[in-house]
C-alpha positions as CSV (number, residue, x, y, z in Angstrom):
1,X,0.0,0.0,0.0
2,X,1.6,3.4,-1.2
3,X,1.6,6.2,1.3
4,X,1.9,8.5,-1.3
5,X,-1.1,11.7,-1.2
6,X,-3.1,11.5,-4.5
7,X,-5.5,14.1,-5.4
8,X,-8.5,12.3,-7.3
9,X,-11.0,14.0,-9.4
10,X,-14.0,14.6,-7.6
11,X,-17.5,13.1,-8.3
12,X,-21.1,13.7,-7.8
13,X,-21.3,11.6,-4.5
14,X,-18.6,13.6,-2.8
15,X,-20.8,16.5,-2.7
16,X,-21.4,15.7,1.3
17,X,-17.7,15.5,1.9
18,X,-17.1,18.8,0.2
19,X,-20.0,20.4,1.4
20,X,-18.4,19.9,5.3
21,X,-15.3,21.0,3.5
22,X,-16.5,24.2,2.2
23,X,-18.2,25.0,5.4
24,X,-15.3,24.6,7.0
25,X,-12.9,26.8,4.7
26,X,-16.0,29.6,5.1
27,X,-15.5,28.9,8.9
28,X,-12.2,30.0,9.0
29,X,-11.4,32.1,6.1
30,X,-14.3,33.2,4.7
31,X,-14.7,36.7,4.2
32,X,-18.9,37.4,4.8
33,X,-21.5,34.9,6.1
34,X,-21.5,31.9,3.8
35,X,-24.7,31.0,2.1
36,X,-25.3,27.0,1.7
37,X,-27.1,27.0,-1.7
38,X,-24.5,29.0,-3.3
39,X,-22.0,26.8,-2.5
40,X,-23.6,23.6,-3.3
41,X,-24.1,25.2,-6.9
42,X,-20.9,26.3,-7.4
43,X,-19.4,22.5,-5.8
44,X,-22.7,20.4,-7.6
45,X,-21.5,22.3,-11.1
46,X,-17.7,21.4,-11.0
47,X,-18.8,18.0,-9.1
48,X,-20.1,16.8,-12.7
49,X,-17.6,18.6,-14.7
50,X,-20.1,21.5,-16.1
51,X,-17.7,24.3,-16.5
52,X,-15.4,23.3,-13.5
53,X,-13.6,20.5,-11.5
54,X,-12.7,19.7,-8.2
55,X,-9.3,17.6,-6.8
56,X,-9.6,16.2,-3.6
57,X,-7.7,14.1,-1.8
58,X,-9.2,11.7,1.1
59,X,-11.5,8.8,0.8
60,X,-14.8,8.7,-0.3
61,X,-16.8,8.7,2.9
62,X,-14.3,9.9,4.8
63,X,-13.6,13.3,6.0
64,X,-11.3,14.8,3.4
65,X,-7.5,16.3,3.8
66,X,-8.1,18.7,1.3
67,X,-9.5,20.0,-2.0
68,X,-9.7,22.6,-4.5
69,X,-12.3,24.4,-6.5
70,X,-12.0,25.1,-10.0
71,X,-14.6,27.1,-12.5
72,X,-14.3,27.7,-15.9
73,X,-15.5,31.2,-17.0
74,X,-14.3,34.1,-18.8
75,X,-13.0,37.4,-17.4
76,X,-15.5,39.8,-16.6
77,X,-14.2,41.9,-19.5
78,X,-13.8,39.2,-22.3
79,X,-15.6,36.3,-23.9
80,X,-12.5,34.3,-23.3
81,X,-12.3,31.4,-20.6
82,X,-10.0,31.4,-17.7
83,X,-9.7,28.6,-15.0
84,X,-10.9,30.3,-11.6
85,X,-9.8,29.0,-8.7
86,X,-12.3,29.6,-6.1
87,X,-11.1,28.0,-3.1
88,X,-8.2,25.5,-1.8
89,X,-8.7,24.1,1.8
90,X,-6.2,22.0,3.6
91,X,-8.1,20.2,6.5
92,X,-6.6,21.8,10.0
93,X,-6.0,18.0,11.2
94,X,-3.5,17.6,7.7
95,X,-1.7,20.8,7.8
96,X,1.5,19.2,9.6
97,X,1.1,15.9,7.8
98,X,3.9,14.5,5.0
99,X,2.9,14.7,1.4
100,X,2.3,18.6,0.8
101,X,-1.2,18.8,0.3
102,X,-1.5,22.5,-0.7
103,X,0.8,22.1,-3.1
104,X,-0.5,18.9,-4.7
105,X,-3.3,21.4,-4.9
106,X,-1.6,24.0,-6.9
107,X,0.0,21.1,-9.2
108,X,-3.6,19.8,-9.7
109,X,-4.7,23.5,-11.0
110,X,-1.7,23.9,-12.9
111,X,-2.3,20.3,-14.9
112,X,-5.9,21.2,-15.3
113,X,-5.2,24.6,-16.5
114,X,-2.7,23.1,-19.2
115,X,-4.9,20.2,-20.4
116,X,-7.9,22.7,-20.8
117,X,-4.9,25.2,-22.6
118,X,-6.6,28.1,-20.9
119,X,-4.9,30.5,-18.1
120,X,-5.0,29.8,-14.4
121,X,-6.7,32.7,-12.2
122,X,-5.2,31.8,-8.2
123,X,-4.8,33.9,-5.4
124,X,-4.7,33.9,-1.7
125,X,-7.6,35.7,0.2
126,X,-6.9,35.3,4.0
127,X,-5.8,37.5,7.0
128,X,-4.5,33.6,8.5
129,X,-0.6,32.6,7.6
130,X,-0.7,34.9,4.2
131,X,3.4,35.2,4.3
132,X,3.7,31.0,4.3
133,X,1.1,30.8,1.4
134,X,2.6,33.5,-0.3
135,X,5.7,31.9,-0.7
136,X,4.0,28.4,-1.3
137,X,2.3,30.0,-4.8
138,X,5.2,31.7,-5.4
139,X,7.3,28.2,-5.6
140,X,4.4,26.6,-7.2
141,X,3.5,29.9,-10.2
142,X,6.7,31.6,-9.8
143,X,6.3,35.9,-9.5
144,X,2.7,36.9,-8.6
145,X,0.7,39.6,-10.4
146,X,-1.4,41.5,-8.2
147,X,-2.4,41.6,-4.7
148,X,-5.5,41.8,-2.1
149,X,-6.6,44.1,0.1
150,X,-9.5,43.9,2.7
151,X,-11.2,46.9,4.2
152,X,-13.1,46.9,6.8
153,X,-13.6,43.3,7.4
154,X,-10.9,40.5,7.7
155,X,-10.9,36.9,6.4
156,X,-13.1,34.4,9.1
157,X,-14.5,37.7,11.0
158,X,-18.2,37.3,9.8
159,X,-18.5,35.0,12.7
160,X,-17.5,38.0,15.0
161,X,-18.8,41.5,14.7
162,X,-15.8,43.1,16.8
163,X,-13.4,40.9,14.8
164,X,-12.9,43.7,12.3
């Protein structure tokens, strides 16, 4: 039995495993009050490849380590698609664990985004450990091109009124 972490394309029956997934990324680094039914759209679409994918990595069934969003669509200025990424989520429990999980995430985007011959849209929206995934993407998609800024709000603060 290999040891090795494998990120497998994600199917229609692990919507309830990405579901407590997303709810969980939301949790902890989501910027306003998630709302259910737009992330089962978004997760349902990509789920059964209609204009997107998902990678995960954990067992069907079982709580995953991680996975990563993807959506095809074109810029809001042009008629020409772009692979969004809209959300990469390591579990808390495999954060410290061997086999790089947020980067087999960023390799996953990168092969998708190269099959599909279309660019890769990736960024990092978090006020949690930003320098360490900076320097992750920056490894992984070499110089960035642009940069975030929150005002008056910050990453996993809906939860919290006074956490702005």
């Amino acid at each position: 039995m290999s040891d090795e972490v494998k990120v497998r394309v994600g199917t229609k029956d692990d919507v309830d495993g990405m579901m407590q997934l997303a709810l969980a990324a939301c949790e902890e680094n989501g910027l306003t009050n998630p709302n259910p039914t737009k992330l089962l759209a978004e997760i349902w679409a990509a789920l059964n490849l209609e204009r997107g994918i998902v990678g995960i990595i954990g067992a069907p069934g079982k709580q995953f380590e991680s996975a990563i969003l993807l959506r095809t669509e074109p810029m809001w200025y042009s008629d020409d698609l772009t692979l969004i990424e809209r959300a990469i989520f390591v579990h808390p429990d495999y954060r410290s664990a061997k086999g790089g999980r947020a980067r087999k995430m960023c390799e996953f985007a990168k092969a998708a985004a190269d099959k599909l011959g279309i660019p890769l849209v990736i960024g990092i929206l978090s006020s949690n450990r930003a320098e360490s995934k900076v320097r992750l993407y920056e490894r992984q998609f070499g110089e960035a091109h642009g940069a975030y800024w929150i005002y008056g709000a910050k990453t996993g603060g809906w939860k919290d009124k006074s956490a702005v």
